[in-house]
RORO-922090 format. One record per residue: residue in three letters; chain; x, y, z negated of N, C-alpha, C in turn. Coordinates in pm, 1 decimal, padded with zeros to 6 digits. Atoms other than C-alpha are relative to their C-alpha. Example, Ala and Ser with C-alpha at 12.3 -4.5 7.8 and 13.67 -1.06 7.14 Angstrom:
// RORO-922090
[node 'ALA' 'A' [00089.0 -00119.0 00000.0] [01230.0 -00450.0 -00780.0] [00090.0 00120.0 00000.0]] [node 'SER' 'A' [-00082.0 -00119.0 00006.0] [01367.0 -00106.0 -00714.0] [-00077.0 00109.0 -00073.0]] 
***
This chain:
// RORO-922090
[node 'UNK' 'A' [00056.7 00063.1 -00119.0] [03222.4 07600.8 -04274.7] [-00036.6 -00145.3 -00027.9]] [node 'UNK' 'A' [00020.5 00170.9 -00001.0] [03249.0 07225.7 -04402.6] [-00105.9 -00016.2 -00086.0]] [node 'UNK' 'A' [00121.0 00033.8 00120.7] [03026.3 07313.5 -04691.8] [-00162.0 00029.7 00046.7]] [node 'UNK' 'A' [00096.8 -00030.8 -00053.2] [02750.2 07456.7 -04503.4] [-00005.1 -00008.2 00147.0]] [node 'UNK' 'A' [00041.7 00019.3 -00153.8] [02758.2 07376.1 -04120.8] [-00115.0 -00130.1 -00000.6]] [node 'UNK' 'A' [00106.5 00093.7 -00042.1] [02415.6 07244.9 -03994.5] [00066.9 -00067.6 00086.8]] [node 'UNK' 'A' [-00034.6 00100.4 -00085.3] [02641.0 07042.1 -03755.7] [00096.3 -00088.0 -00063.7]] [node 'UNK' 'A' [-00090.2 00118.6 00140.2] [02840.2 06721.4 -03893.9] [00151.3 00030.9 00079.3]] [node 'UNK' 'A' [-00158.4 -00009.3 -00040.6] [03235.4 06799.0 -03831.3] [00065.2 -00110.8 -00114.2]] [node 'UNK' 'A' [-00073.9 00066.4 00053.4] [03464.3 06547.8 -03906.6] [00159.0 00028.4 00047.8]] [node 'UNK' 'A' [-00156.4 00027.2 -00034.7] [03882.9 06457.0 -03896.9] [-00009.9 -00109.7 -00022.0]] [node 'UNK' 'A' [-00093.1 00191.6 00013.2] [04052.3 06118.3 -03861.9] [00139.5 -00016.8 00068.2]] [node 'UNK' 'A' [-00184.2 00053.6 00008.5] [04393.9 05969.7 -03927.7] [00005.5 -00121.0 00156.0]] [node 'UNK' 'A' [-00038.6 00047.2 -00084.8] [04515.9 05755.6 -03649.9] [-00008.5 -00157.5 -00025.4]] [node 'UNK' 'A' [00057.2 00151.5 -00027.8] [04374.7 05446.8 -03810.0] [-00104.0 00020.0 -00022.1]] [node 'UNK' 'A' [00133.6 -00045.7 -00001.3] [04067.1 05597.6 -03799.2] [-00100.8 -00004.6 -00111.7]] [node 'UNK' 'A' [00085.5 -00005.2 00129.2] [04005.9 05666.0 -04138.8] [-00048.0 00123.8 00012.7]] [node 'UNK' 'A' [00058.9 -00112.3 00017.6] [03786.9 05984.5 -04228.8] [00088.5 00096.0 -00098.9]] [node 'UNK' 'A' [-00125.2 -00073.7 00128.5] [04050.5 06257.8 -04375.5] [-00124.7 00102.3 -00030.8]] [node 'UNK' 'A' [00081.6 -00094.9 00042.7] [03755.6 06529.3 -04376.7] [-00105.1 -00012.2 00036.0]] [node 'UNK' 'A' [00087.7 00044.5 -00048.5] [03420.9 06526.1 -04338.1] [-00090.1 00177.6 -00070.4]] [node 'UNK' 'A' [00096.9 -00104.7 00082.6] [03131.1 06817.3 -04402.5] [-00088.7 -00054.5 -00061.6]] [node 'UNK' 'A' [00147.9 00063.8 00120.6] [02874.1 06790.3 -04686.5] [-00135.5 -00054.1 00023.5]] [node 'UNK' 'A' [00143.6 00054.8 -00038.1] [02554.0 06705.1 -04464.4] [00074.7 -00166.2 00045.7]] [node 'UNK' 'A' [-00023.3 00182.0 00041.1] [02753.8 06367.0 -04445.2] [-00066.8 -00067.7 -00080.0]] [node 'UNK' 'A' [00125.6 00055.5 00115.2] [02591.1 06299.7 -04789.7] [-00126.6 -00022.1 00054.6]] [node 'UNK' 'A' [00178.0 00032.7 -00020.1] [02252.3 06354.4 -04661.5] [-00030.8 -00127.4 00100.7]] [node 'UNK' 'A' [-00056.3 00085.4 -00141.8] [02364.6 06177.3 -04323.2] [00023.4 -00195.3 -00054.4]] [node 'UNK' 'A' [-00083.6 00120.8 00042.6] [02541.7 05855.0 -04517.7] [-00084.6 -00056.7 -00124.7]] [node 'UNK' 'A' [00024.9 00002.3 00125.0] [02371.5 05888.3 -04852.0] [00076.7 -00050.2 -00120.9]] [node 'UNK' 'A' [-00112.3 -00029.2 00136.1] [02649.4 05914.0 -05070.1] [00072.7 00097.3 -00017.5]] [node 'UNK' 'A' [-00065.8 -00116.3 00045.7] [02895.9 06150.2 -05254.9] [00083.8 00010.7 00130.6]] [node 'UNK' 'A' [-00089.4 00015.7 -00047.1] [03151.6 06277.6 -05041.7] [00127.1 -00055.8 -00032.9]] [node 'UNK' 'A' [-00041.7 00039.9 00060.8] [03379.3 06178.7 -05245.6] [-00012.3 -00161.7 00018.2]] [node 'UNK' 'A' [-00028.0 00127.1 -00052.8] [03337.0 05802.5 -05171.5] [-00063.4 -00027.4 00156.8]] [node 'UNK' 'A' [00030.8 00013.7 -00137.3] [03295.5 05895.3 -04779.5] [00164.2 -00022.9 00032.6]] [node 'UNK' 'A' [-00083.7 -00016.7 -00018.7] [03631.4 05998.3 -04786.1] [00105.7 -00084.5 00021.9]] [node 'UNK' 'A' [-00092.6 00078.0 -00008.6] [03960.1 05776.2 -04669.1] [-00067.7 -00191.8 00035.1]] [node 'UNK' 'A' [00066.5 00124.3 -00047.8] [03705.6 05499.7 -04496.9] [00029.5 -00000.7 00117.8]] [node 'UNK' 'A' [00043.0 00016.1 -00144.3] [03684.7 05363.5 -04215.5] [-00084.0 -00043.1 00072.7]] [node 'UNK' 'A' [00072.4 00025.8 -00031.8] [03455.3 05345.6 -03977.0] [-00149.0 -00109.3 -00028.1]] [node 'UNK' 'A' [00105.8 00077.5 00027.1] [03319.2 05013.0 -04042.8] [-00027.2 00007.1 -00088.8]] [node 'UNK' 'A' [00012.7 -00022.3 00130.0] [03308.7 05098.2 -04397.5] [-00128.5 00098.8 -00036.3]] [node 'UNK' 'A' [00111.9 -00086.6 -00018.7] [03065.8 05399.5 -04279.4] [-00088.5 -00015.1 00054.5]] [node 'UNK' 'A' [00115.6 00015.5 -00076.2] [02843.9 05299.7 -04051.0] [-00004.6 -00162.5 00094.5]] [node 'UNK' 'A' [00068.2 00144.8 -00021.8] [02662.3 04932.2 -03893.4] [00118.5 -00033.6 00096.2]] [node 'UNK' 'A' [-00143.1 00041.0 -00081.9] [02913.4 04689.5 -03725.5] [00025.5 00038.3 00168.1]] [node 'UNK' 'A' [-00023.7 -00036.4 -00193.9] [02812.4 04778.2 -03339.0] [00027.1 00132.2 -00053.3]] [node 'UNK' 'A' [-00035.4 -00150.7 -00019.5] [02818.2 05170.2 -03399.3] [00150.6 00027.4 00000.4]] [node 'UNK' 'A' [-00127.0 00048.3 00076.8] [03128.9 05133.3 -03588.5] [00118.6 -00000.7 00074.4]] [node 'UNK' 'A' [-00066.6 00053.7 -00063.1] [03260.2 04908.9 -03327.9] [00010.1 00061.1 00145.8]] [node 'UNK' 'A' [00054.9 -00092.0 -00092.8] [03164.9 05198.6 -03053.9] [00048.9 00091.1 -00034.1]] [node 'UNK' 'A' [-00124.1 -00087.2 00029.9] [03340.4 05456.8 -03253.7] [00138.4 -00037.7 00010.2]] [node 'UNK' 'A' [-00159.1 00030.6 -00025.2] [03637.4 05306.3 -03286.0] [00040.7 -00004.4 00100.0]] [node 'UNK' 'A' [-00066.2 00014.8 -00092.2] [03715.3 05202.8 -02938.2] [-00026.5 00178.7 00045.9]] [node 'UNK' 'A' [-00021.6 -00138.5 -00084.0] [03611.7 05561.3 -02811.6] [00110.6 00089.6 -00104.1]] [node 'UNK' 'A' [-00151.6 -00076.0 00094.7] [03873.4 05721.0 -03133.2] [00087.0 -00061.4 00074.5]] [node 'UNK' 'A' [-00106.3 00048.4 -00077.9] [04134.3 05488.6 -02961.4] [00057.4 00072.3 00071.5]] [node 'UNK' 'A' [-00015.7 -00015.0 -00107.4] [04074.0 05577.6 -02633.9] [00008.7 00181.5 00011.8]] [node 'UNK' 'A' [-00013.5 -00067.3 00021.0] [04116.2 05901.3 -02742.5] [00116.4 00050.6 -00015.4]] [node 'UNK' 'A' [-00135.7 -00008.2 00062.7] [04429.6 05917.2 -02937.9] [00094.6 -00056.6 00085.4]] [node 'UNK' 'A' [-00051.0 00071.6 -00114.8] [04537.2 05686.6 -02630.1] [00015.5 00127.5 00084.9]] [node 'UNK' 'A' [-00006.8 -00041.3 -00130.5] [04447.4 05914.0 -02342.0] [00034.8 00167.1 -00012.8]] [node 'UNK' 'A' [00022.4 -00151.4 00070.4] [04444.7 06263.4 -02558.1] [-00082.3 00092.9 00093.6]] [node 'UNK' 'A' [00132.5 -00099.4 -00016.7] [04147.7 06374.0 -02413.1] [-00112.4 -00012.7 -00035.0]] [node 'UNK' 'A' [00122.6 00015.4 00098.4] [03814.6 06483.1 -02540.1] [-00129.1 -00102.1 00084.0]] [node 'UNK' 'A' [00142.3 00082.9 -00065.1] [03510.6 06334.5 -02444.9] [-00152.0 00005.6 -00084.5]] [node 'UNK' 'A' [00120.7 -00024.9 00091.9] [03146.0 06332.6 -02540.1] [-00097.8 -00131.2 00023.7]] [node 'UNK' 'A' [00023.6 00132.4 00019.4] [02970.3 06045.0 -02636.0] [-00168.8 00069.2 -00103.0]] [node 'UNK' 'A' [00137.2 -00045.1 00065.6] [02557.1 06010.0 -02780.5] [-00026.1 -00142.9 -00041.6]] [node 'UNK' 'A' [00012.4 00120.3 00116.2] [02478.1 05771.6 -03042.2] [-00145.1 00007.1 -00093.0]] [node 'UNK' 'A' [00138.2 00027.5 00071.5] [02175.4 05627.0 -03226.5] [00042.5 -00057.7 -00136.6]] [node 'UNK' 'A' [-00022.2 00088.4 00147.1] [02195.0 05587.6 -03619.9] [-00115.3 00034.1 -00061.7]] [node 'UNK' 'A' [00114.4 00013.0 00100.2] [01893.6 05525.4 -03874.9] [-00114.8 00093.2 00104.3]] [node 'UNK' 'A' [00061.3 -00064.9 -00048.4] [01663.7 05661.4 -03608.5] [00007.2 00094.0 00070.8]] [node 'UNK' 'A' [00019.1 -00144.8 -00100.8] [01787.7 05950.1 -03469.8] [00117.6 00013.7 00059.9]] [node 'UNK' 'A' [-00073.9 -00008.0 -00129.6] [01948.6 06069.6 -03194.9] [00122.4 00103.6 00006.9]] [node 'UNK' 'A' [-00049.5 -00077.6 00028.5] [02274.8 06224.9 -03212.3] [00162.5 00029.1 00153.3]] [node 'UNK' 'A' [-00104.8 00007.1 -00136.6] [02533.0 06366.3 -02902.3] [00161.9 00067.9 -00087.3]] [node 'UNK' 'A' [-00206.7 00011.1 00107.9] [02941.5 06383.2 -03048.9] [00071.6 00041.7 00135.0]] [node 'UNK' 'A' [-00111.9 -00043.9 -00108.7] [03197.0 06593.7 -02860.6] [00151.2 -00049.1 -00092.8]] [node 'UNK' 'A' [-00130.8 00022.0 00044.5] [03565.4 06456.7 -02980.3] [00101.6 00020.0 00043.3]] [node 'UNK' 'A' [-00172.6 -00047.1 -00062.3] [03950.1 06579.6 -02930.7] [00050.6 -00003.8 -00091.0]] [node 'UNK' 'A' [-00078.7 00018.7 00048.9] [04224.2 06523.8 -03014.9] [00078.4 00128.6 -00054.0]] [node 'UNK' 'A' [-00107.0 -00075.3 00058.4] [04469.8 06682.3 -03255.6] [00146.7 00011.9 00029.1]] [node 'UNK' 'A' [-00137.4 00035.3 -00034.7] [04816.4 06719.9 -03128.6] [00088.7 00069.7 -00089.7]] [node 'UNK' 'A' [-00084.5 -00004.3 00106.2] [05123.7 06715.1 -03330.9] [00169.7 -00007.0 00085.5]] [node 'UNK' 'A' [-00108.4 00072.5 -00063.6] [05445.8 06737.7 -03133.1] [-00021.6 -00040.3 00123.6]] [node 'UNK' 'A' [00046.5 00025.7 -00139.9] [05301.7 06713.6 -02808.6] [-00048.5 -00131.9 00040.9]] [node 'UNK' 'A' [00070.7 00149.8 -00018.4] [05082.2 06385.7 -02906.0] [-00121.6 00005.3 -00098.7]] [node 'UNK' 'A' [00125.0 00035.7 00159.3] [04764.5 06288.2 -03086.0] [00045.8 -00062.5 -00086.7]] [node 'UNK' 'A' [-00004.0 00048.2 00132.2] [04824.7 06226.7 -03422.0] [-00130.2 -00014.9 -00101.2]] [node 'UNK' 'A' [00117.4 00004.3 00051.1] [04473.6 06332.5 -03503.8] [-00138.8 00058.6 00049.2]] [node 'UNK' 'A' [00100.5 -00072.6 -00074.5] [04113.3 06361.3 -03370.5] [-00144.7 00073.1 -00116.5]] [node 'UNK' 'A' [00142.9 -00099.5 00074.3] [03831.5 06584.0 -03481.1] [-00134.8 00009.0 00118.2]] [node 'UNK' 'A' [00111.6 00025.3 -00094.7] [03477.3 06614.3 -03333.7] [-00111.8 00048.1 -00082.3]] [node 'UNK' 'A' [00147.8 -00036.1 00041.9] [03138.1 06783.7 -03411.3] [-00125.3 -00113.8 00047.6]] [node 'UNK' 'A' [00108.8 00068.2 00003.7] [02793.6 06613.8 -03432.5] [-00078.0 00023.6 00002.4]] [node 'UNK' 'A' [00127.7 -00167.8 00032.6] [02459.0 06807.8 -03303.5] [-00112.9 -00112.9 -00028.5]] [node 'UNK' 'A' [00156.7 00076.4 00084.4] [02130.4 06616.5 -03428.9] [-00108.4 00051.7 00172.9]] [node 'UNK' 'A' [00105.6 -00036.5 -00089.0] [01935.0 06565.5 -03102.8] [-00141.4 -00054.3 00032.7]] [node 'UNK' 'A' [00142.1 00080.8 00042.8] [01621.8 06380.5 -03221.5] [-00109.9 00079.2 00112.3]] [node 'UNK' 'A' [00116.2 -00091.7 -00036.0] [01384.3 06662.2 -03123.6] [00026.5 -00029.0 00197.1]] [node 'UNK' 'A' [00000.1 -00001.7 -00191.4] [01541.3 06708.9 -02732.0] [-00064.0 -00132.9 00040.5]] [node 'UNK' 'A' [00043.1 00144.7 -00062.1] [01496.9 06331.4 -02693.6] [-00147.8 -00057.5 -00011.3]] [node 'UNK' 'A' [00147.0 00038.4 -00009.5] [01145.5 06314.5 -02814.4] [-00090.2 00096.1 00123.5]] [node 'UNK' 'A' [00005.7 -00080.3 -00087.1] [01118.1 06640.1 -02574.1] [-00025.9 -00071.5 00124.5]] [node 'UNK' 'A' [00000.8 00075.1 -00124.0] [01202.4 06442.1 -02281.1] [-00058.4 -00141.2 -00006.1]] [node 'UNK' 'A' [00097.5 00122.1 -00011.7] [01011.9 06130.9 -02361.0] [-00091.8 00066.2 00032.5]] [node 'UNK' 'A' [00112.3 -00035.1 00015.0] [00708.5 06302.7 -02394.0] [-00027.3 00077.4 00145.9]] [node 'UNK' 'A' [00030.8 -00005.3 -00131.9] [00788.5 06471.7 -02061.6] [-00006.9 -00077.5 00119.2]] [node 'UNK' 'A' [00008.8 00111.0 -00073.0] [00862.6 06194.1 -01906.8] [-00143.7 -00058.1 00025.7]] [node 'UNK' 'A' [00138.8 00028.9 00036.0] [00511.2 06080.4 -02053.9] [-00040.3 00038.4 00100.1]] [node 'UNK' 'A' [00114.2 -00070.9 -00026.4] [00331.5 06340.5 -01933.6] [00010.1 -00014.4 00199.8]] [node 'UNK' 'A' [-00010.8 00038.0 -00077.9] [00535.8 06309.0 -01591.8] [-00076.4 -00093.6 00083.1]] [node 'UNK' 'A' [00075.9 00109.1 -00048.6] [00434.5 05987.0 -01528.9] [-00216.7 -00046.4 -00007.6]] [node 'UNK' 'A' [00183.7 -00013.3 00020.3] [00055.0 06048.1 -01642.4] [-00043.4 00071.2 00121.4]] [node 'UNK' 'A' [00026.3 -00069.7 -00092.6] [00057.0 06319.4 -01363.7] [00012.2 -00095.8 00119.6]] [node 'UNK' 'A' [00006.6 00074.6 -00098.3] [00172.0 06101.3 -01097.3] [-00073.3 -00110.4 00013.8]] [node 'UNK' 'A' [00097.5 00101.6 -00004.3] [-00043.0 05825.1 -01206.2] [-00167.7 00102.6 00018.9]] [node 'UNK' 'A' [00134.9 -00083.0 -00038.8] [-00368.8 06103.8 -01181.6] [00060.9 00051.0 00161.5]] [node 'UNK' 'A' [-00000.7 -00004.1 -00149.5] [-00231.9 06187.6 -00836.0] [-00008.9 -00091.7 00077.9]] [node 'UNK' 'A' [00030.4 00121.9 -00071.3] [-00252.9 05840.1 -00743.7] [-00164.2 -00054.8 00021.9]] [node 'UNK' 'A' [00083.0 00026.3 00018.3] [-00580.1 05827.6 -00851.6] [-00113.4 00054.6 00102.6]] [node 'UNK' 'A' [00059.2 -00099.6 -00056.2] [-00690.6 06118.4 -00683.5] [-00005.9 -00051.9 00140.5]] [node 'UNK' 'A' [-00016.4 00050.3 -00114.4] [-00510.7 05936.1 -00362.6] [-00125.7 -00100.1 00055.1]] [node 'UNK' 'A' [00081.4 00091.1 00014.1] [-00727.5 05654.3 -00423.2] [-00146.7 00017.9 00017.0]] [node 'UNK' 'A' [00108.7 -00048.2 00010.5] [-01036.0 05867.5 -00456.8] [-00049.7 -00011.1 00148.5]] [node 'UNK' 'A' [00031.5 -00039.4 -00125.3] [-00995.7 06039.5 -00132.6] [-00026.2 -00097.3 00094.0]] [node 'UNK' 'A' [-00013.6 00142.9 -00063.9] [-00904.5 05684.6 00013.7] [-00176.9 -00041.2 00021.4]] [node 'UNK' 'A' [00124.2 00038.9 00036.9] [-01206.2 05573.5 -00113.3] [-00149.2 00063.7 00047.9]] [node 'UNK' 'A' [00095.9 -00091.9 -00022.4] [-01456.7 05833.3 -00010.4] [00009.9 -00003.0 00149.0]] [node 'UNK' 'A' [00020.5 00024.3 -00162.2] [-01331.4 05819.0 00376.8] [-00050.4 -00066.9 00039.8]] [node 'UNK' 'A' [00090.9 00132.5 -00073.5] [-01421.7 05456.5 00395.5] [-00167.4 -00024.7 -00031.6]] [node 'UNK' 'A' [00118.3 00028.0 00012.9] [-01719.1 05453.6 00252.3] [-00101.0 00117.3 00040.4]] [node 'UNK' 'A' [00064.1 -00071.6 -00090.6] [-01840.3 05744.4 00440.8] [-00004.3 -00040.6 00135.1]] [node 'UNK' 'A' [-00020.9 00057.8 -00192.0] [-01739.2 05591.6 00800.4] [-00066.4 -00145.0 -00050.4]] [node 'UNK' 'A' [00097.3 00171.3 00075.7] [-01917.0 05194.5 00574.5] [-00105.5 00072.1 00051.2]] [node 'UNK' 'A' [00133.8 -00088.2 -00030.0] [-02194.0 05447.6 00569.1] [-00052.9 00043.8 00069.6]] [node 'UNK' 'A' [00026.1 -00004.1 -00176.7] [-02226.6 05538.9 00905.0] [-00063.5 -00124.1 00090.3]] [node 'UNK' 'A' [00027.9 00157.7 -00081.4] [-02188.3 05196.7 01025.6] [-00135.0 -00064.4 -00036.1]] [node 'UNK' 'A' [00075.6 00091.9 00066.6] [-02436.1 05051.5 00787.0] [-00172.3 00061.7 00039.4]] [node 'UNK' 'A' [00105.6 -00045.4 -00053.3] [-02684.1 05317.4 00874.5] [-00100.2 -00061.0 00154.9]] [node 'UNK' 'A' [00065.3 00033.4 -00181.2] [-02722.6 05196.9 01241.0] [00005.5 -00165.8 -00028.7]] [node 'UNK' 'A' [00012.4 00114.9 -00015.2] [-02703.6 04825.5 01134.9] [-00173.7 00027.9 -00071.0]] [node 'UNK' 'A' [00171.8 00028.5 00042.5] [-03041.5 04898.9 00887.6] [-00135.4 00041.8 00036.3]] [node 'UNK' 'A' [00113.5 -00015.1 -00116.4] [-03195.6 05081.5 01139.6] [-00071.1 -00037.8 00092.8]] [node 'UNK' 'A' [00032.0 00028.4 -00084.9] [-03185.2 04903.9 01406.4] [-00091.1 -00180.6 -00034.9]] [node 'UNK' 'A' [00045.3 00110.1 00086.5] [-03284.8 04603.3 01153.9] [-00159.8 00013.9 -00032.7]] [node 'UNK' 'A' [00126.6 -00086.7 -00003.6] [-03584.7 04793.3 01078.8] [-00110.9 -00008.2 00110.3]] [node 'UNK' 'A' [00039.7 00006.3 -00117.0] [-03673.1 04811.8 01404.7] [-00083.1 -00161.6 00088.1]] [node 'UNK' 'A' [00011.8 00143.2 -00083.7] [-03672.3 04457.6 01494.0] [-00103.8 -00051.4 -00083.2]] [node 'UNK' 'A' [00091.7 00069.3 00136.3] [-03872.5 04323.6 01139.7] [-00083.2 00099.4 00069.6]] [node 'UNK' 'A' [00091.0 -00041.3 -00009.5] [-04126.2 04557.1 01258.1] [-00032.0 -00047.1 00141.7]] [node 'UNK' 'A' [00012.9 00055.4 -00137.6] [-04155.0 04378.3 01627.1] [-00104.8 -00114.5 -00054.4]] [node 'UNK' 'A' [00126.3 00084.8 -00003.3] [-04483.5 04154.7 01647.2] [00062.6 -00157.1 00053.7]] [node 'UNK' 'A' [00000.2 00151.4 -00116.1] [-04330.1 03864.4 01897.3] [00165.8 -00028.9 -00020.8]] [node 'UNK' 'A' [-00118.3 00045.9 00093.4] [-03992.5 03816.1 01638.1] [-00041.2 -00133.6 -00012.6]] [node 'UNK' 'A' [00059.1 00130.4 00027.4] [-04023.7 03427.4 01570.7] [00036.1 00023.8 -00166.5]] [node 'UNK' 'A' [-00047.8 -00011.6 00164.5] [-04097.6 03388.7 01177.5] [00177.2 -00012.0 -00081.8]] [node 'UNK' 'A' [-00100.9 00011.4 00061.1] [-03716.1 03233.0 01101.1] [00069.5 00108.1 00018.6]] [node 'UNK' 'A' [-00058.0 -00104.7 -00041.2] [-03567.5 03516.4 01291.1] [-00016.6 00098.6 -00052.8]] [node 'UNK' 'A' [00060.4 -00118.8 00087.0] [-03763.6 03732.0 01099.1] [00043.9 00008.7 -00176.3]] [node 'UNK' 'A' [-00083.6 00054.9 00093.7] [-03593.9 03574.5 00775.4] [00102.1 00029.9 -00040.3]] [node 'UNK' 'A' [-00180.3 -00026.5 -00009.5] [-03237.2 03614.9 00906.3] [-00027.4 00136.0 00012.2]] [node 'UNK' 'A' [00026.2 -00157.0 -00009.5] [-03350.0 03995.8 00974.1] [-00007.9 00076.8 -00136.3]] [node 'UNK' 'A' [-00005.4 -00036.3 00105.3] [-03455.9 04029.6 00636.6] [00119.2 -00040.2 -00069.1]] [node 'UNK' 'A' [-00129.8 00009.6 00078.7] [-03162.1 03859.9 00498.2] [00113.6 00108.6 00008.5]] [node 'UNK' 'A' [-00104.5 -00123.6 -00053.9] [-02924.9 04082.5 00701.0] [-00093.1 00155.6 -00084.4]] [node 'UNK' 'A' [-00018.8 -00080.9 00056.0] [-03102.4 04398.5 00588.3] [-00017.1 00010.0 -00161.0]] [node 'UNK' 'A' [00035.3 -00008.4 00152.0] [-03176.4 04293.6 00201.8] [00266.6 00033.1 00007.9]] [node 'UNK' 'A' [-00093.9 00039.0 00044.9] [-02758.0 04229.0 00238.1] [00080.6 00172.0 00020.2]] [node 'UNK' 'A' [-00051.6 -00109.6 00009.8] [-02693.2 04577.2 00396.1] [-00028.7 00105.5 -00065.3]] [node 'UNK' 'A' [00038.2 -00176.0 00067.7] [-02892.0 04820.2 00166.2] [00095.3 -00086.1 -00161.8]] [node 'UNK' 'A' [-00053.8 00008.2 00129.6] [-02704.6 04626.1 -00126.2] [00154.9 00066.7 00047.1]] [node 'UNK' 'A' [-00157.7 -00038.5 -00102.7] [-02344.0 04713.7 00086.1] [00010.5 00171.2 -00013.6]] [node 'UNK' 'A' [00054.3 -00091.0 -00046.4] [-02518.3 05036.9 00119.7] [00002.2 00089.9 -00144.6]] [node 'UNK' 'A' [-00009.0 00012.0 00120.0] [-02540.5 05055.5 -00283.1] [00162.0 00007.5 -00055.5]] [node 'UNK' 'A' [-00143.9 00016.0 00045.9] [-02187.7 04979.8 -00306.2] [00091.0 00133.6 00033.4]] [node 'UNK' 'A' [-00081.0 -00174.7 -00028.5] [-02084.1 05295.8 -00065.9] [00019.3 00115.7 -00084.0]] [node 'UNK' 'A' [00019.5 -00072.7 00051.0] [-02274.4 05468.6 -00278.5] [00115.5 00021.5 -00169.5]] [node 'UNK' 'A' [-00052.7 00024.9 00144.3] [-02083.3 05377.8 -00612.6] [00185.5 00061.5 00056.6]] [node 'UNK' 'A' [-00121.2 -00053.9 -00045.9] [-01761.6 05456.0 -00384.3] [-00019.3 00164.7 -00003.8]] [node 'UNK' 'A' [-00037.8 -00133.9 00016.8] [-01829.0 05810.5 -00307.4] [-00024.2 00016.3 -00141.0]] [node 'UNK' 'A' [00016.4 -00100.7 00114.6] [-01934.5 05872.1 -00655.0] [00144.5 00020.9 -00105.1]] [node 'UNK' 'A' [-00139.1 -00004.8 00057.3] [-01569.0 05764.0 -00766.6] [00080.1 00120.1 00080.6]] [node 'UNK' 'A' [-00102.1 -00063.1 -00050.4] [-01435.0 05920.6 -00532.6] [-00019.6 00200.3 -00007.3]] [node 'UNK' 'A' [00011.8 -00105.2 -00005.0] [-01623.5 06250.5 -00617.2] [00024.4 00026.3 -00169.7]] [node 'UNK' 'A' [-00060.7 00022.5 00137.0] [-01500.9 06164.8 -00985.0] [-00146.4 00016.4 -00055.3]] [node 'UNK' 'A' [00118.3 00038.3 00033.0] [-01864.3 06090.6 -01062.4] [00006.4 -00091.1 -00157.9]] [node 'UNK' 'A' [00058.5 00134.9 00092.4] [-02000.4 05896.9 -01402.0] [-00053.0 -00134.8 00088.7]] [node 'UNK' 'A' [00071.9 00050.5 -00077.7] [-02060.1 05569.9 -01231.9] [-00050.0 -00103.3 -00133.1]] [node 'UNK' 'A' [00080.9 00105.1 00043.0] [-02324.9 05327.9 -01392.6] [00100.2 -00137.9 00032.4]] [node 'UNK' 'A' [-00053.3 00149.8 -00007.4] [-02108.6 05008.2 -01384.8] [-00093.5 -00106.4 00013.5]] [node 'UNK' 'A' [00153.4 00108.6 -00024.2] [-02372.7 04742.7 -01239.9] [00056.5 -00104.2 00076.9]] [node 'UNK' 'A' [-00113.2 00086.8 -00023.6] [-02200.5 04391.9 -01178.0] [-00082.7 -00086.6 00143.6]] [node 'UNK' 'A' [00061.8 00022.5 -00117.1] [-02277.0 04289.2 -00842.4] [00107.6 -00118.0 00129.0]] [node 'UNK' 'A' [-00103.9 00106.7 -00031.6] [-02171.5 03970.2 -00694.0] [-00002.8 00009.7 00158.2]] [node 'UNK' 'A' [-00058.1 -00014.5 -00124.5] [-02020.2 04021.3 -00364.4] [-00076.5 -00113.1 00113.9]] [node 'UNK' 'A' [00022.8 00146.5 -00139.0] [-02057.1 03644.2 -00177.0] [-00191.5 -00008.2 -00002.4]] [node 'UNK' 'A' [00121.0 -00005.7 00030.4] [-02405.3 03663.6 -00321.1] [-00090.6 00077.5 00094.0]] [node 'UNK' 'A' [00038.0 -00129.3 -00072.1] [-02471.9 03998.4 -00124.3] [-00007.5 -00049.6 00144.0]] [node 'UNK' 'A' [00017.9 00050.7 -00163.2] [-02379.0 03837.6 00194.2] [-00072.8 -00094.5 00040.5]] [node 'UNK' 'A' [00088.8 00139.0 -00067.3] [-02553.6 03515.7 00200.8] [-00151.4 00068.8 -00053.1]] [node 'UNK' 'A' [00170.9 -00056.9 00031.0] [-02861.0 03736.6 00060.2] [-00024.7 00036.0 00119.6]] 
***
């Protein structure tokens, strides 16, 4: 089992040296087993991890119960179940397997990802619809302002300035009118022509 388990099993003495360890340690540590053996912790692995095993071995051999604990070394992602060994009706020594969970955790990023991509395209979609109400009821409105605009510029006994401000007002609503248009087309998830169109400009036109 120690020579061939795809999962890492270990033992430890009660000063939390390594009494046994399985052979994917080597691959794990990159060394013999043979100089894995009778270390301790900090001797095996970086000073925080180390310093994260140890107190949970303690609190172990302390409380003599197991516990499961998930840890990050050289990249990858690994979840540790540990218990204790009892000897006499006490821990004298704990043992603990080691499953390699790289893959699950890129699993759930990536759903997470995709999660959050979805709810950001449903927002969008929100936004669409948003978008398409108002500028259908803009569009309404704007209709009966350039009509009735229409109406008046074509009146004989308009005084010329008045006739000015008439044109200003409707040059300002068929550009407004332009803009609706660029709304529904988002909102019908349209290609829109991007055409940069200065707002304050529009109104005093």
């Amino acid at each position: 089992l120690m020579k061939y388990s795809p999962v890492y099993i270990f033992f430890k003495d009660e000063q939390i040296r390594s009494l046994r360890l399985s052979n994917n340690y080597e691959t794990m540590l990159g060394k013999p087993l043979k100089e894995l053996l009778g270390k301790t912790m900090d001797e095996l692995f970086p000073s925080d991890l180390a310093k994260s095993m140890i107190q949970d071995d303690i609190r172990i051999l302390n409380e003599g119960k197991e516990i499961v604990v998930e840890e990050e070394f050289n990249g990858r992602h690994y979840s540790t179940i540990k218990f204790p060994i009892n000897i006499e009706g006490r821990p004298s020594y704990l043992a603990g397997y080691t499953i390699d969970i790289t893959d699950r955790k890129i699993a759930e990023q990536e759903n997470l990802k995709l999660q959050e991509q979805l709810l950001q395209s449903h927002k969008i979609e929100s936004i669409g619809r948003l978008a398409g109400g108002v500028a259908h009821d803009f569009n309404n409105m704007l209709g009966v302002i350039i009509g009735h605009v229409e109406l008046l510029i074509d009146r004989t006994d308009i005084p010329e300035d008045a006739r000015n401000g008439l044109k200003a007002i409707q040059n300002a609503a068929n550009r407004s009118a332009d803009l609706t248009k660029q709304l529904l087309a988002f909102a019908r998830k349209q290609t829109i022509n991007p055409q940069i169109i200065n707002l304050n400009e529009a109104v005093e036109g």
